[in-house]
MMTF fields as JSON, N, C-alpha, C and O atoms, coordinates in Angstrom:
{
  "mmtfVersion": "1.0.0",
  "mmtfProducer": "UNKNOWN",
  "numBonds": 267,
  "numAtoms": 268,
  "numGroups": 67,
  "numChains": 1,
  "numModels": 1,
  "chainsPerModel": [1],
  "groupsPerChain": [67],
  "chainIdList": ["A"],
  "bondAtomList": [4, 2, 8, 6, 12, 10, 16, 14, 20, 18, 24, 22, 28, 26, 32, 30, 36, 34, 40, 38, 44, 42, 48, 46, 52, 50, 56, 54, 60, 58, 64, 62, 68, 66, 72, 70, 76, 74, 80, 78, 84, 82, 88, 86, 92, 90, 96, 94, 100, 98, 104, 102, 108, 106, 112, 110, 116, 114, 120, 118, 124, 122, 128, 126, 132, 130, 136, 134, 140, 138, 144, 142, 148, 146, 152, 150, 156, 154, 160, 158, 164, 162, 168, 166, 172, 170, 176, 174, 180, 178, 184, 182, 188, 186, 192, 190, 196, 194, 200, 198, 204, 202, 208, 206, 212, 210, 216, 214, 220, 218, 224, 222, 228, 226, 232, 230, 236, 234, 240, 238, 244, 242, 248, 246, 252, 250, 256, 254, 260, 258, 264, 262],
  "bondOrderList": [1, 1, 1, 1, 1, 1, 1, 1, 1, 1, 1, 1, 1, 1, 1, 1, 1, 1, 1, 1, 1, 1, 1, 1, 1, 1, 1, 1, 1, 1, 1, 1, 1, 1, 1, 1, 1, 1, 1, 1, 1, 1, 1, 1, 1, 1, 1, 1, 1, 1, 1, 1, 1, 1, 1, 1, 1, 1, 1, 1, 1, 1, 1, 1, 1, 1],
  "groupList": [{"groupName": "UNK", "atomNameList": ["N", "CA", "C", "O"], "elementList": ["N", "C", "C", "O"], "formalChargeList": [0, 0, 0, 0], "bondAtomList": [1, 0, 2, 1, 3, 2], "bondOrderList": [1, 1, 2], "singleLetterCode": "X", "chemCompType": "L-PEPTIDE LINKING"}],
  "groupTypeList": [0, 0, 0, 0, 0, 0, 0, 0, 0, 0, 0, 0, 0, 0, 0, 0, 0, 0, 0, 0, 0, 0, 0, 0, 0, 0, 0, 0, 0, 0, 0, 0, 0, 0, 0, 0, 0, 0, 0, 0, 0, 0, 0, 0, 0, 0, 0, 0, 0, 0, 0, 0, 0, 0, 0, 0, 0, 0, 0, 0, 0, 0, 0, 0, 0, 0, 0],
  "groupIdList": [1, 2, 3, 4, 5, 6, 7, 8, 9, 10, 11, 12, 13, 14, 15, 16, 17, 18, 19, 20, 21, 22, 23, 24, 25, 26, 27, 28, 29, 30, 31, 32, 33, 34, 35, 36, 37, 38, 39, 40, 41, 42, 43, 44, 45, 46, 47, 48, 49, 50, 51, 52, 53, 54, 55, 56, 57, 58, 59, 60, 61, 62, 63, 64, 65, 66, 67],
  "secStructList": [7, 7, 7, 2, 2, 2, 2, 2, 2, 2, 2, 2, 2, 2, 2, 1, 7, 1, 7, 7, 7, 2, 2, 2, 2, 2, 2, 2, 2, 6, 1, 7, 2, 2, 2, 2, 2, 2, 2, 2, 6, 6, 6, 6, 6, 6, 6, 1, 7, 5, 7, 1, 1, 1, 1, 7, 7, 5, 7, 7, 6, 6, 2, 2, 2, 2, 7],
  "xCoordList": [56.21, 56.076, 55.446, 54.374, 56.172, 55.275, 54.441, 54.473, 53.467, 52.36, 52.988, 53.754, 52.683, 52.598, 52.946, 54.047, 52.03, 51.882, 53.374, 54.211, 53.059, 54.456, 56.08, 57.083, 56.059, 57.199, 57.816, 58.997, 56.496, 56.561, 56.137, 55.041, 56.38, 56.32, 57.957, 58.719, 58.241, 59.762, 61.026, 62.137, 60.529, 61.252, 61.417, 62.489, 59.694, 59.809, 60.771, 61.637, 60.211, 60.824, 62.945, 63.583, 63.409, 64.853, 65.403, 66.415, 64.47, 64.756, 64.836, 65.379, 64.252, 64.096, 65.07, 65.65, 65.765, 67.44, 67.273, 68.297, 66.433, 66.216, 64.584, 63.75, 64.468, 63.158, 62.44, 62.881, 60.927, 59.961, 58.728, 58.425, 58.049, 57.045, 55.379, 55.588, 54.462, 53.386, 52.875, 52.279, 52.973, 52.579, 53.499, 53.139, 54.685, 55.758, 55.943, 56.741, 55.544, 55.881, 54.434, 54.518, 53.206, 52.229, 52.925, 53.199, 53.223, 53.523, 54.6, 55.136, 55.383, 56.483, 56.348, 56.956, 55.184, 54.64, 53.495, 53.17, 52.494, 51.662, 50.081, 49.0, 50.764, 49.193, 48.743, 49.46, 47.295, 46.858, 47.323, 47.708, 47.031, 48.022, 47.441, 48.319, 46.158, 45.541, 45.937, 46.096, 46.166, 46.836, 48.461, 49.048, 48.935, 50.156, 50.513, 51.284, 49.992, 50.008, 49.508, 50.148, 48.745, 48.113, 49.115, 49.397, 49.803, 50.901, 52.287, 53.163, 52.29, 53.564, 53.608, 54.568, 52.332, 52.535, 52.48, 52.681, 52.191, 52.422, 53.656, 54.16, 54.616, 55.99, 56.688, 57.905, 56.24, 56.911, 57.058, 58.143, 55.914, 55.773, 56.603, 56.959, 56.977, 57.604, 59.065, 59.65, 59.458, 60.606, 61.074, 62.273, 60.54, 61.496, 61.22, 61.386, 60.769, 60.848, 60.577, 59.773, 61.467, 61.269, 60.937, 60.634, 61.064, 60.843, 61.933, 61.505, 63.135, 64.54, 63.498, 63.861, 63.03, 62.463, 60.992, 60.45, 60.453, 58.994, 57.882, 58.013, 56.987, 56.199, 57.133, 56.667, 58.376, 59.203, 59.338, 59.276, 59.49, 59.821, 61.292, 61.592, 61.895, 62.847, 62.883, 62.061, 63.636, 64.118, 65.047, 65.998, 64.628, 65.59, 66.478, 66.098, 67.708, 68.7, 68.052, 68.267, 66.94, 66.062, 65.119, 65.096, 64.37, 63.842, 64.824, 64.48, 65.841, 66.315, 67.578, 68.268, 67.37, 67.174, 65.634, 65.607, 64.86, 63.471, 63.554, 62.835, 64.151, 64.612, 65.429, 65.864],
  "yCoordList": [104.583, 103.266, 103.415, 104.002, 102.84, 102.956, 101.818, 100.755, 102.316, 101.14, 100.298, 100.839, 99.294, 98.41, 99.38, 99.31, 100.2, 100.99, 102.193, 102.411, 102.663, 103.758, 102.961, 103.593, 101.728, 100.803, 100.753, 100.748, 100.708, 99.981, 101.331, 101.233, 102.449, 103.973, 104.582, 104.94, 104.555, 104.515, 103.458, 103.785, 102.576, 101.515, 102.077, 102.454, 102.004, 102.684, 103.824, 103.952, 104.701, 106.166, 106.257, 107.292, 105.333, 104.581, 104.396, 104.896, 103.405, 102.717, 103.268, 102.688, 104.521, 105.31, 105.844, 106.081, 106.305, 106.955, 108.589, 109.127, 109.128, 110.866, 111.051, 110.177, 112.648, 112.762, 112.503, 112.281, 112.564, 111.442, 112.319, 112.611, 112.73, 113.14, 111.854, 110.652, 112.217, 111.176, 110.421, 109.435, 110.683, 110.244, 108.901, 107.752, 109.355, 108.332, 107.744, 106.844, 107.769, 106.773, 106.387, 105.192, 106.544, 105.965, 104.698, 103.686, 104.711, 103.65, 103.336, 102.894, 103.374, 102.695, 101.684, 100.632, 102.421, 101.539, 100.786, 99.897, 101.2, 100.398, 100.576, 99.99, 101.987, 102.444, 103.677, 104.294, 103.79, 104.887, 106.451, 106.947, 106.871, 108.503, 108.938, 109.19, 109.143, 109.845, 109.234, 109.948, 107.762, 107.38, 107.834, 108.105, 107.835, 108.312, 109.802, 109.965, 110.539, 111.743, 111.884, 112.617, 111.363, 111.266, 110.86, 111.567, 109.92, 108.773, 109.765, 110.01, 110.099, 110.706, 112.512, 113.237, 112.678, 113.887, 113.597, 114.407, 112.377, 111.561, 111.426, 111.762, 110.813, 110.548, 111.728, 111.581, 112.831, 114.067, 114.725, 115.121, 114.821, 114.923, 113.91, 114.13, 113.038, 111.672, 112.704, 113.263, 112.844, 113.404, 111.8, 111.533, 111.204, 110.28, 110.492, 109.573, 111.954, 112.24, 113.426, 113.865, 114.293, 115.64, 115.758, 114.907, 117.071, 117.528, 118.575, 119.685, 118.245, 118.714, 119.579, 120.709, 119.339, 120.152, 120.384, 120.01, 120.89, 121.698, 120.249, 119.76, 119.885, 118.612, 117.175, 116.109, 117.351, 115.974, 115.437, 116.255, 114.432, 113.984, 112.617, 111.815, 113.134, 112.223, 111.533, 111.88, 110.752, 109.754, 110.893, 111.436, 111.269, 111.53, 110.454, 109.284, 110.874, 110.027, 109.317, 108.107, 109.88, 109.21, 107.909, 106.862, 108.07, 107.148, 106.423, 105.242, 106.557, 105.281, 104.08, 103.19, 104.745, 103.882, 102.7, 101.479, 103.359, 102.363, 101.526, 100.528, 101.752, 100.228, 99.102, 98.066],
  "zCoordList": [170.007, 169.396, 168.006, 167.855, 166.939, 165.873, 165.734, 166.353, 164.559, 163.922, 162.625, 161.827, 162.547, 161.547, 160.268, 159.723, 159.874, 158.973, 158.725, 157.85, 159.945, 160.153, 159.938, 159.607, 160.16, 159.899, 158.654, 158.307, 157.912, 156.24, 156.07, 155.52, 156.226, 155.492, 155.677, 154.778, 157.445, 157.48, 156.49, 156.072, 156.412, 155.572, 153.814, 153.342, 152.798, 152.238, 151.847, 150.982, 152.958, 152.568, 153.075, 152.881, 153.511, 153.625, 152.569, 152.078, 152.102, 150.805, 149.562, 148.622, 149.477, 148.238, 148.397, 147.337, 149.626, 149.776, 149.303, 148.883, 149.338, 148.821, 149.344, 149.579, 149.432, 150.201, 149.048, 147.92, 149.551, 148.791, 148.99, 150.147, 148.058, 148.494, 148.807, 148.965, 148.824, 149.073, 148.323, 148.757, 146.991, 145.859, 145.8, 145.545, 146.087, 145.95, 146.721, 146.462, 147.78, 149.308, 148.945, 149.227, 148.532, 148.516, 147.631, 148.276, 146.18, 145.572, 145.736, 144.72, 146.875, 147.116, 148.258, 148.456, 149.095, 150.294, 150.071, 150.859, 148.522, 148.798, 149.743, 149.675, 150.836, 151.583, 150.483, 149.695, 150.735, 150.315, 150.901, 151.96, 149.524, 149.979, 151.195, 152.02, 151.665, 152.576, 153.761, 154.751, 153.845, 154.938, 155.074, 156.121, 153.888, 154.051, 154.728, 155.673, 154.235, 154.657, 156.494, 157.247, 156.801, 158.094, 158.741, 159.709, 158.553, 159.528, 159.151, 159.981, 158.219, 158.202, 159.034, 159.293, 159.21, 160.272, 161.711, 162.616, 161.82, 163.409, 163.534, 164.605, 162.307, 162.665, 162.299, 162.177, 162.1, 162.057, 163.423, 163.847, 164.086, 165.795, 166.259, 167.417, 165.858, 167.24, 166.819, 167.746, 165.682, 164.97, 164.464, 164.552, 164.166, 163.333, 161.402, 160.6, 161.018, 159.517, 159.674, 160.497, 158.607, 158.51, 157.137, 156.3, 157.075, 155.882, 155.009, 154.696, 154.685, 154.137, 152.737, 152.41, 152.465, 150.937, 151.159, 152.199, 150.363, 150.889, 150.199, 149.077, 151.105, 150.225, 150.117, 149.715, 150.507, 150.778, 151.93, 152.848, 152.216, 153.557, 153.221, 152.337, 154.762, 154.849, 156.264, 157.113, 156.481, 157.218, 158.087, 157.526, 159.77, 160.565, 161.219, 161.275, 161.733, 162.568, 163.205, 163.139, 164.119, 165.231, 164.682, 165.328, 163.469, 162.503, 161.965, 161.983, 161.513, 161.175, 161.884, 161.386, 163.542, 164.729, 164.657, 164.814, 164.455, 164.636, 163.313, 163.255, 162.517, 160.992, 161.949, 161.447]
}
């Protein structure tokens, strides 16, 4: 189940359509980076975001079921 937070980070990082590193999903989402980074290694374990490039993250198949 995601959080509030993990929603509007998956959404974000959708919406940018290319992997994203934290800096950029921070100001694309609006949370602070340190939260970003934290939530986005939770949804790396669920597998709904990987990491296609080193320091990027993307949107897996499985994550963008939960949009």
């Amino acid at each position: 189940m995601l959080t509030d937070q993990q929603k509007k980070l998956l959404q974000a990082l959708n919406s940018l359509g290319k992997p994203a590193g934290g800096k950029e999903l921070s100001a694309a989402s609006g949370i602070d980076e340190k939260t970003v980074a934290k939530e986005i290694g939770k949804m790396k374990t669920q597998g709904f975001v990987d990491t296609p490039i080193r320091c990027k993250y993307g949107v897996t198949a499985e994550g963008k079921k939960q949009l």
